[in-house]
N, C-alpha and C positions, 0 to 999 in steps of 0.2 A: 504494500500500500504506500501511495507517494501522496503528497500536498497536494498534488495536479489531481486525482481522484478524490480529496473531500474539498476541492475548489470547485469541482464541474458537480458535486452531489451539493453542496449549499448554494448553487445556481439554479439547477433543478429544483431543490425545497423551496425557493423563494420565488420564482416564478411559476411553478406546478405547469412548465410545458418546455417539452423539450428542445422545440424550434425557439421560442424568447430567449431559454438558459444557452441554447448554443450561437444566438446573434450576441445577446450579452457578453459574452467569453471571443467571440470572433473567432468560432472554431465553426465547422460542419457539423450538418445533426446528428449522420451516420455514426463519426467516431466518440459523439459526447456516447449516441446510446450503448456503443459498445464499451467504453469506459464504467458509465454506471452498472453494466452488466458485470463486469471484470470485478466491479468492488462489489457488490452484492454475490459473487461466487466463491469470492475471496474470505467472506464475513461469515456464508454461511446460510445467508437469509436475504428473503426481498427488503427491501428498502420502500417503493414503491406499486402502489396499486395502479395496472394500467390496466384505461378501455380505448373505446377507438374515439369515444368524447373525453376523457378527462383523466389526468393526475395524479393520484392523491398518496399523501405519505402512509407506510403503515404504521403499529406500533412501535418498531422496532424502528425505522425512518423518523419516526418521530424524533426520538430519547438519541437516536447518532448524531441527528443533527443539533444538538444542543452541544454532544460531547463535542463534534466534526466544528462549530463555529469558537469552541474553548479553543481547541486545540490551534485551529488558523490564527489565534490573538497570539496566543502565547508563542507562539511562530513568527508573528508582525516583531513582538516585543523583541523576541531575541535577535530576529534581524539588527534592528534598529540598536538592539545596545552592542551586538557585535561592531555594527558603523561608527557610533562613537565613541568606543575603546580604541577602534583603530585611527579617529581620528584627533584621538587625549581629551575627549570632554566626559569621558564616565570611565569609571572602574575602581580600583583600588590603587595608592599610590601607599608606599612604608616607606619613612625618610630617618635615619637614622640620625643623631645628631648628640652636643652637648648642649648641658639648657642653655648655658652663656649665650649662644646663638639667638637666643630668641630675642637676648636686649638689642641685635642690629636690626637689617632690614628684613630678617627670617621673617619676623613677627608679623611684620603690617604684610606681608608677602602670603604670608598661610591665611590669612583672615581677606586679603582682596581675591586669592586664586578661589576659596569654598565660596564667595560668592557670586565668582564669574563663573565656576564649575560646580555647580552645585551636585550635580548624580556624581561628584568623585568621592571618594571616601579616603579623607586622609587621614594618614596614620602616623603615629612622631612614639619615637622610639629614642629613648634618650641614654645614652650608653659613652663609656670610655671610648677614644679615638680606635688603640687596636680591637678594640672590638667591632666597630663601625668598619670596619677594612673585613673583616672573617663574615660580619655577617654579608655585606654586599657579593664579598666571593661564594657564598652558600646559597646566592637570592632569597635571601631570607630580609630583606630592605632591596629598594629598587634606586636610593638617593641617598648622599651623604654630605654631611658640611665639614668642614674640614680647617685647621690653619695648617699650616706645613704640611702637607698629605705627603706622602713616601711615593716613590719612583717606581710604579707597577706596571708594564705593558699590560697587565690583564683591564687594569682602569682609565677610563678618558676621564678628565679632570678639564674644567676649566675656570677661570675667576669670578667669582660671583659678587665681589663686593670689595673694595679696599677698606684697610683701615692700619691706623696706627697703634703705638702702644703706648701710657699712659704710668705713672706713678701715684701707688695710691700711698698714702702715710696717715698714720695715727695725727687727728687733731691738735694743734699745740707743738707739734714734732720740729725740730729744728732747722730744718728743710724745707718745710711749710710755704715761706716765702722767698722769694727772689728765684736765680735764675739757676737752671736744674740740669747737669751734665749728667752721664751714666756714671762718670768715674768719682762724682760727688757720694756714690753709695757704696765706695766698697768697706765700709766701717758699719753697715748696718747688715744685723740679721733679717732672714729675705724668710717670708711663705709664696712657698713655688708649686705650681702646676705638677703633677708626679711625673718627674722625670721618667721610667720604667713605661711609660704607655703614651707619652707625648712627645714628637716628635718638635712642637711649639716651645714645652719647654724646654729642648734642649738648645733649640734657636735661643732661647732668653740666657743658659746659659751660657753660650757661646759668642753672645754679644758682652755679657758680664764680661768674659777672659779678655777680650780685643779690647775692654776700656780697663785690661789691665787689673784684676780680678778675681776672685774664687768666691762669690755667694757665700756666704754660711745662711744653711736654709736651719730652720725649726719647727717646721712644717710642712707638708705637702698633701696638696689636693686634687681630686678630681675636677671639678669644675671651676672657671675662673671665675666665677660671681662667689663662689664661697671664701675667696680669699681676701675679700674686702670684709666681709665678717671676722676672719685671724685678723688682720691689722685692727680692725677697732676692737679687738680683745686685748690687745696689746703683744701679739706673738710675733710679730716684725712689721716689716713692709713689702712690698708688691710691686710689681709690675703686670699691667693688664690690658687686654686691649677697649681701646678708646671711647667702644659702643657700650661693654659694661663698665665704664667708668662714670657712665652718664644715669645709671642707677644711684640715687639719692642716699649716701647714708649721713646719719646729725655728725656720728663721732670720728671721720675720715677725712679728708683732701687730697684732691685730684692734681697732680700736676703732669704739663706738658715736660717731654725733654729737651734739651739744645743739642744739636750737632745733628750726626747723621741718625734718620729715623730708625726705629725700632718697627719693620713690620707685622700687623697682624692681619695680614690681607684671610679670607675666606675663597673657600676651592667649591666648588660642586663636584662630586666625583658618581661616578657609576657605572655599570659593565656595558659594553659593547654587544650588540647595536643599540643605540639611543629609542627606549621605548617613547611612539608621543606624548603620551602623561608626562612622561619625565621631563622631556624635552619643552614642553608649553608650561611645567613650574617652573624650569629653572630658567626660560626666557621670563615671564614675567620677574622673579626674584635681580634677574640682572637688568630690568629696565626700570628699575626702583617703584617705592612705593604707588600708589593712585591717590591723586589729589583726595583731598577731604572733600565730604560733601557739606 
């Protein structure tokens, strides 16, 4: 049994004549009737009652063709979501990330894309860096946010956002004011990003070394927004990048550096070939946020 046989019997059911259902359909009447014959051989049982005046369903015609027009929608439906999965306006998208992300443009980016795509269902998975690399190679996430991403030919990466890096300090701290070199902090203890899983912090500590350096950490964390909370505890100071520096805390201060930048640029990363979902987030994510309304 094909779609083509409960399209030519819900033609028949609706016009109760077999010359209307076969101009409707733009077929011949011969082959619609051997059609409906073919499926009522196939089922087992007449469908319809014919005379040489009239049409009409039997009981069993009746109750198919209720199932026979369920089943044609729900056929419409799959069509149509199969088209726009493949055209990235419905499906599921999993985006793996750290929450820090969400204080840049992630944030207004996931809240404009659910409302220009509303049949997608996103998903946000918030996980350490190497973990965000294992699960993409496992498609177990379809998208990742990244600063420093590691050198994979298995992944296409490309930039999704610039940003710089930021000095946060305890309130009152002596550094507080005036003007902020990297090599002004090699006398303070640092809470750092966990070197063992970020590939960012080892960027941070490898700009510490070039301004001449060794960090003493007394702390380390998974996400860069938690380490503005170690400094207003009073466990050191930080460096972080510039979008979560813009998170308000009473007992902290934000400072710019001088000389050469400290980057914290953001990667999109994901396996090859570029699904469209993927590809229509992570273009709007790089075309910045939508105006306010």
């Amino acid at each position: 049994m094909e779609l083509r046989h409960l399209r030519y019997f819900v033609a028949v059911a609706k016009y109760l004549s077999f010359t209307a259902a076969a101009e409707s359909l733009g077929v011949a009447q011969p082959p619609l009737s051997q059609q409906i014959r073919d499926l009522e051989d196939e089922i087992g049982t007449a469908l319809f009652e014919r005379t040489t005046r009239r049409v009409t369903l039997t009981r069993a015609g009746h109750d198919f063709h209720v199932q026979a027009l369920a089943i044609l929608e729900r056929a419409g439906e799959a069509v149509e979501r199969a088209r726009a999965i493949g055209a990235g306006t419905a499906g599921i998208i999993n985006i793996g990330l750290t929450g820090s992300m969400l204080a840049g443009p992630l944030g207004p980016a996931l809240r404009d894309f659910a409302r220009t795509y509303p049949a997608v269902d996103l998903r946000i998975h918030e996980m350490s860096p190497d973990r965000q690399i294992a699960m993409l190679k496992s498609g177990q996430t379809d998208l990742s946010f990244l600063r420093c991403p590691p050198e994979d030919a298995d992944l296409v990466r490309v930039c999704a956002w610039t940003e710089t890096a930021r000095v946060v300090l305890p309130r009152g701290h002596r550094l507080a004011t005036g003007a902020l070199r990297l090599s002004d902090l090699r006398d303070e203890r640092f809470v750092f990003l966990r070197l063992s899983d970020s590939l960012f912090a080892n960027y941070l500590w490898d700009c510490c070394a070039e301004a001449g350096f060794v960090p003493s950490i007394t702390y380390q964390a998974v996400e860069a927004a938690s380490l503005t909370s170690l400094v207003a505890s009073g466990l050191g100071i930080a460096i972080i990048p510039e979008f979560v520096a813009r998170l308000a805390h009473a007992d902290v201060v934000y400072r710019p550096l001088e000389g050469p930048p400290i980057r914290a640029d953001v990667f999109a990363l994901w396996m090859a070939p570029k699904a469209p979902l993927v590809a229509n987030f992570v273009d709007l994510v790089r075309s910045g946020p939508a105006p306010a309304d």
